[in-house]
Backbone as a chain_set.jsonl record, in Angstrom:
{"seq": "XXXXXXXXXXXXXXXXXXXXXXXXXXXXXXXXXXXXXXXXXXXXXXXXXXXXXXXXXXXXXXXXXXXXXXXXXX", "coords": {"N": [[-29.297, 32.215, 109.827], [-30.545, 34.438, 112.569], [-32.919, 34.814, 114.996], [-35.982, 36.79, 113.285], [-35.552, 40.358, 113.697], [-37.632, 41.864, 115.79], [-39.465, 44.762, 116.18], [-40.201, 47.176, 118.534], [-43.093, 49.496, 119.292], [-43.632, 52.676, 121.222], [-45.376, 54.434, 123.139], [-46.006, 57.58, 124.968], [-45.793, 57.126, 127.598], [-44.772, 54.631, 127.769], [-46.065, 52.465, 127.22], [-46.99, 49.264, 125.157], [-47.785, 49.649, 121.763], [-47.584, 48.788, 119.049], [-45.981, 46.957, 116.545], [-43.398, 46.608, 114.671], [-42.617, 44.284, 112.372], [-39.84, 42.616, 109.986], [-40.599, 42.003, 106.355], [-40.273, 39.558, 105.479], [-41.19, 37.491, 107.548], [-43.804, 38.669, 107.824], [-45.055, 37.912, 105.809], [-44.883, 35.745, 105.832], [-47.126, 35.126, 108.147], [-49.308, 36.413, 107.008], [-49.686, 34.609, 105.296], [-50.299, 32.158, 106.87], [-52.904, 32.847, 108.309], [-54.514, 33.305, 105.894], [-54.592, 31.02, 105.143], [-55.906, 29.529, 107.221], [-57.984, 30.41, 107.532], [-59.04, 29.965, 104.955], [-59.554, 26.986, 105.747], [-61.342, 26.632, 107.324], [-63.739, 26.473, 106.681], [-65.719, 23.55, 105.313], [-65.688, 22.55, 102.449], [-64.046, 24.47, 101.239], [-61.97, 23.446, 102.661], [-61.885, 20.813, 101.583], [-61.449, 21.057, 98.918], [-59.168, 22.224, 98.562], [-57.075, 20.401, 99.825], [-57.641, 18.203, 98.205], [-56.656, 19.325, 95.785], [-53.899, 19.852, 96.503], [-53.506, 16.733, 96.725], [-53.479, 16.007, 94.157], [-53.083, 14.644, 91.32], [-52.527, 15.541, 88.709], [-50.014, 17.573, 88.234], [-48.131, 20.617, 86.65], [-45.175, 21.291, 86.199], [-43.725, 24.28, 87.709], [-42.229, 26.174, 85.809], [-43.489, 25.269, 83.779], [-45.688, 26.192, 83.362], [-45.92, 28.42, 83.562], [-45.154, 29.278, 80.964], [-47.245, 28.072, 79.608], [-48.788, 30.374, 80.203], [-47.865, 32.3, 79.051], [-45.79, 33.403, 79.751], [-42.13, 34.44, 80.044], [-39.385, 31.975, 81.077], [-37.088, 32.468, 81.647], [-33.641, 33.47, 83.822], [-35.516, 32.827, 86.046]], "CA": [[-29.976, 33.445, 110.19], [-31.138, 34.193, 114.124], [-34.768, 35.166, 114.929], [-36.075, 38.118, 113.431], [-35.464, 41.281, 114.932], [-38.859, 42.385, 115.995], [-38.879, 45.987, 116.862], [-41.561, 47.297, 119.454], [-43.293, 51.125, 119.749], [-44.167, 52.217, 122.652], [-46.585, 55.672, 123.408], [-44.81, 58.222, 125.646], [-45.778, 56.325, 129.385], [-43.243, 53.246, 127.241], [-46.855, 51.088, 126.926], [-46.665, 48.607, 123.419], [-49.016, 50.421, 120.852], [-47.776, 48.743, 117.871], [-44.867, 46.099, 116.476], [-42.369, 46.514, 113.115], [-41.662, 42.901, 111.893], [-39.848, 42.012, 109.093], [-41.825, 41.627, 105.665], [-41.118, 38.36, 105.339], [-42.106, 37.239, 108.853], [-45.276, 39.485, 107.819], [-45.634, 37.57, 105.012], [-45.634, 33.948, 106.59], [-47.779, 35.371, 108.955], [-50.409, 36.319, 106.236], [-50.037, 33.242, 104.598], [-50.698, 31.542, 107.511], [-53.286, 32.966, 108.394], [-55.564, 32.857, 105.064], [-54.941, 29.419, 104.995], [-56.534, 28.683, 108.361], [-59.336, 31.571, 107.46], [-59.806, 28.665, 104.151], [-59.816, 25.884, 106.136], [-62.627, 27.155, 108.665], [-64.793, 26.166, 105.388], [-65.517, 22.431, 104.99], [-65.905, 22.381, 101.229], [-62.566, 25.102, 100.658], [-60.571, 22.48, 103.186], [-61.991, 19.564, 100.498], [-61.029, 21.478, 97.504], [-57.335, 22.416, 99.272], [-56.625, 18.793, 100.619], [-57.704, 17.779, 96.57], [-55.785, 19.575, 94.839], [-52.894, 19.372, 97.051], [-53.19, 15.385, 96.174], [-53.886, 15.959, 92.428], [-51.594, 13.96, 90.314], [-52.436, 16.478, 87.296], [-49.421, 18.928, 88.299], [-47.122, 20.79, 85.86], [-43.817, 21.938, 86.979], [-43.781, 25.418, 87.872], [-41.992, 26.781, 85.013], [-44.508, 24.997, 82.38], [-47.028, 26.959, 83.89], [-45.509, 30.049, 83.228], [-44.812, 28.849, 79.344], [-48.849, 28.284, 79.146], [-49.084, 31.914, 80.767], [-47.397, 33.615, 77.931], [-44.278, 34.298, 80.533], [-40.938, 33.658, 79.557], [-38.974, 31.999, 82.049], [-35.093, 33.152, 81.771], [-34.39, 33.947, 84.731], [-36.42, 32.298, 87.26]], "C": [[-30.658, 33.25, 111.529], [-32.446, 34.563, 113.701], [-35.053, 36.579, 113.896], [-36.066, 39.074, 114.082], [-37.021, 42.107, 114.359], [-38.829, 43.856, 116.8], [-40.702, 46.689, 117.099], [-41.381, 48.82, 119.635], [-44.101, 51.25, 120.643], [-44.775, 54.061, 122.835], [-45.657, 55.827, 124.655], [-44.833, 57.62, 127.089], [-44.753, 54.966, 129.158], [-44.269, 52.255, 127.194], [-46.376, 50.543, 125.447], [-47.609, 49.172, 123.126], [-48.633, 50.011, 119.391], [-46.284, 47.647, 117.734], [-44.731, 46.498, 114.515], [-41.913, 45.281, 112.945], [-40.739, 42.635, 110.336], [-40.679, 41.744, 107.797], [-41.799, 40.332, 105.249], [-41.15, 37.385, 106.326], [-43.541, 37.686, 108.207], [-45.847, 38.589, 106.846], [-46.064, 36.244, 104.958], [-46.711, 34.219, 107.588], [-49.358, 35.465, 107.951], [-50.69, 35.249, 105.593], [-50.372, 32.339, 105.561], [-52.013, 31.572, 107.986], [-54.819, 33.171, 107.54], [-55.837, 31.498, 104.889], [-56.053, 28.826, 106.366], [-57.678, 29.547, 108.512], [-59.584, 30.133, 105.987], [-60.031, 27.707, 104.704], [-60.807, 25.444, 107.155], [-63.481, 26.14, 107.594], [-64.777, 24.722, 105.062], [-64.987, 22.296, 103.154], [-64.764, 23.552, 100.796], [-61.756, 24.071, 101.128], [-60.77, 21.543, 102.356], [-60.978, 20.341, 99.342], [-59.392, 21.524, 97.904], [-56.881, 21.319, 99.468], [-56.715, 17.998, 99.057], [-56.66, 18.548, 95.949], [-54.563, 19.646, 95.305], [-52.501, 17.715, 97.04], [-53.727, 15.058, 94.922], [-52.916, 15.67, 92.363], [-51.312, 14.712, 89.194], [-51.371, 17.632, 87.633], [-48.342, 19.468, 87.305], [-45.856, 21.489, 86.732], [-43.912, 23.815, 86.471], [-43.487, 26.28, 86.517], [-42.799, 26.816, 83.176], [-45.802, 25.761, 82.544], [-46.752, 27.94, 83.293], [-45.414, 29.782, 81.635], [-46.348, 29.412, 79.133], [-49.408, 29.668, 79.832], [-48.822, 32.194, 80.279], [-45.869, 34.099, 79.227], [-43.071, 33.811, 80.094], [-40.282, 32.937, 80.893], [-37.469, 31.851, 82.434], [-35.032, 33.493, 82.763], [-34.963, 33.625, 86.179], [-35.768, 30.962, 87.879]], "O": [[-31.266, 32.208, 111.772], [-32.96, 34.632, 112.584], [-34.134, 37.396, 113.857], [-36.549, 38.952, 115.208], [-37.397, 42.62, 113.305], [-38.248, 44.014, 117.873], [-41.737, 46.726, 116.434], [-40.349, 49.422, 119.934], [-45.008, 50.494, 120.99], [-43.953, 54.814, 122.313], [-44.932, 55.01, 125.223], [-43.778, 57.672, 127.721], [-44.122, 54.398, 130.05], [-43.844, 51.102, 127.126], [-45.604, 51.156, 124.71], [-48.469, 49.368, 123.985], [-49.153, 50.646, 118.474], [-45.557, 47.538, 118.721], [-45.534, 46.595, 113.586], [-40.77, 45.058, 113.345], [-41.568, 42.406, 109.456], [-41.701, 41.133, 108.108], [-42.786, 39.785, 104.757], [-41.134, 36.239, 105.877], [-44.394, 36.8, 108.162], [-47.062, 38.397, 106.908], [-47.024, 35.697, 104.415], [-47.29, 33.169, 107.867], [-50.321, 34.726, 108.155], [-51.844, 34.921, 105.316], [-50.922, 31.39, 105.003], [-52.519, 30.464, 108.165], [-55.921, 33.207, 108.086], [-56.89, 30.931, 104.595], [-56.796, 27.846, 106.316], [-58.351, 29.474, 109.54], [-60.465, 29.32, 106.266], [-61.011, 27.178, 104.18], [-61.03, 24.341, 107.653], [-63.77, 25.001, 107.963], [-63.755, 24.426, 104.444], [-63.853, 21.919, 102.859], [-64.6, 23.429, 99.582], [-60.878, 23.633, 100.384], [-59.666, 21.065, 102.091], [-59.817, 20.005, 99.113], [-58.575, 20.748, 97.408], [-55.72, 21.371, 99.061], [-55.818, 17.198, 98.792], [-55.66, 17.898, 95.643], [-53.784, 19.471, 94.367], [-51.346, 17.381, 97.306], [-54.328, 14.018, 94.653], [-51.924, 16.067, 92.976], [-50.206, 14.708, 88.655], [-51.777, 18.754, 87.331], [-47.491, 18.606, 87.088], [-45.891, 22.097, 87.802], [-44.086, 24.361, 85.381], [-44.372, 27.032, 86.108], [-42.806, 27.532, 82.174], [-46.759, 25.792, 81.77], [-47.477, 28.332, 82.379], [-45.985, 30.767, 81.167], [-46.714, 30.517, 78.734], [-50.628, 29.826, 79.884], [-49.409, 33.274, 80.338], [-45.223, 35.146, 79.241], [-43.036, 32.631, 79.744], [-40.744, 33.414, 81.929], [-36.924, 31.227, 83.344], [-36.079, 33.959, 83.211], [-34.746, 34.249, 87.218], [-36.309, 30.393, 88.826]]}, "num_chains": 1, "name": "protein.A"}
């Protein structure tokens, strides 16, 4: 897959006044961006950097078991 096609609007003189990306460009973009809005925070970047090297992890789909979800499917 090439770049996204990013598509640009432009107010009647042809200035930029706004951009259409992709939603999931939009959506790495938001995820990128809460993460580095948590990590401003000493004590969220501890907790994030911990539990990202917790050994206690279940595999995704056991999660969903102890959620009541089925996981057919997934």
């Amino acid at each position: 897959m090439g770049e996204p096609q990013i598509q640009y609007v432009s107010d009647e003189s042809g200035e930029p006044t706004a951009v259409i990306v992709p939603i999931d460009l939009w959506r790495e973009i938001e995820s990128e961006r809460e993460t580095a809005y948590l990590l401003k925070s000493p004590a969220m970047r501890r907790r994030l950097q911990e539990a990202r090297n917790s050994q206690d992890q279940i595999p995704f789909e056991e999660a969903l078991e102890k959620l009541g979800f089925q996981t057919q499917g997934f």
